[in-house]
N, C-alpha and C positions, 0 to 999 in steps of 0.2 A: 384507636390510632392517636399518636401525639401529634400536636398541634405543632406547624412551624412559627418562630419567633417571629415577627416583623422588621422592617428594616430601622436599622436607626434612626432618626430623624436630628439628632448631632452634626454638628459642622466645627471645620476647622477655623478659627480665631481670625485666620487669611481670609476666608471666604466672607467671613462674618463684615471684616474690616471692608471688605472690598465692596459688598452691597451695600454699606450704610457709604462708600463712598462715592457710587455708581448714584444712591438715591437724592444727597446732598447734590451733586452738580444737576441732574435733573433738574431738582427745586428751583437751585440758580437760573438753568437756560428758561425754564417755564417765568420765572419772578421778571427775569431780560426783554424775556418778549413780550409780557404782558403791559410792561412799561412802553416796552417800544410801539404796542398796536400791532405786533402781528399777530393774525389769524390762525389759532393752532391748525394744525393737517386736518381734514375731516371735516371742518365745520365751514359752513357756508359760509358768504357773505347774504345779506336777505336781498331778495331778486328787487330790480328798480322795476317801476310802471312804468310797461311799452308803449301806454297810453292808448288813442282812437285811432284809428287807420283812418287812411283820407278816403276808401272804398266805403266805408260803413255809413249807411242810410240814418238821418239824422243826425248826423252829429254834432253840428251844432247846439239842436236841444239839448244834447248827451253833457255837451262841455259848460252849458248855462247853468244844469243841475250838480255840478260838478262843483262848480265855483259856486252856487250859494250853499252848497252842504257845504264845504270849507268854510264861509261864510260864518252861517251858521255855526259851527264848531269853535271859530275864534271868536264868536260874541259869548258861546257858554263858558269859555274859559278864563275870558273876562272878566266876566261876572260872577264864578267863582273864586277868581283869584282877588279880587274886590271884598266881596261876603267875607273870605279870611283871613285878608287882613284888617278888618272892622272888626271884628269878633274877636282877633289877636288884640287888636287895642285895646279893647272894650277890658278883655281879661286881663291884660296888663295893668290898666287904668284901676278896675275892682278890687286888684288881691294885693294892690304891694300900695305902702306911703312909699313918699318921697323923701319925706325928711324926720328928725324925729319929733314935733309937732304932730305930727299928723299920726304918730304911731300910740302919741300920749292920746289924742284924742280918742282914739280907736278902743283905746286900752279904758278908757273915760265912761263911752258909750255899752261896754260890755259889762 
């Protein structure tokens, strides 16, 4: 038995024009909102903390340990954001002169 041909997969010039121009304004409304801040369809916002009910046993301890892990959390970032930028100086300060004096020296010392 012979085999049937398949369908074309060809289009007409219109068609063709007409999706690359369907896809460009897309582009645009997606590039508009993305400037603007909105939220495409579909995707969430991320949910806010409901926090402690004022029914819930303990809660005072609950919100002490709350605030010092917060605490806590903004002294490590402190002290990382410290540490990098001493280490940025540090490398600044090691690999470059300042002037060129200090480039002849460099160049002197090698």
């Amino acid at each position: 038995m012979v085999k049937k041909k398949g369908k074309s997969h060809r289009t007409t010039l219109k068609d063709k024009y007409k999706v690359q121009r369907r896809v460009t304004a897309k582009h645009r409304k997606d590039r508009k909102d993305a400037k603007n801040g909105v939220i495409p369809k579909g995707k969430a916002r991320s949910k806010k903390d409901p926090g402690i009910p004022n029914s819930w046993p303990f809660k005072e301890s609950m919100l002490r340990e709350v605030e010092v892990a917060k605490a806590r959390e903004e002294e490590r970032r402190k002290g990382m954001l410290e540490r990098n930028l001493k280490r940025n100086l540090e490398r600044k300060n090691n690999s470059k002169a300042n002037s060129i004096e200090e480039l002849v020296g460099m160049a002197g010392e090698a």
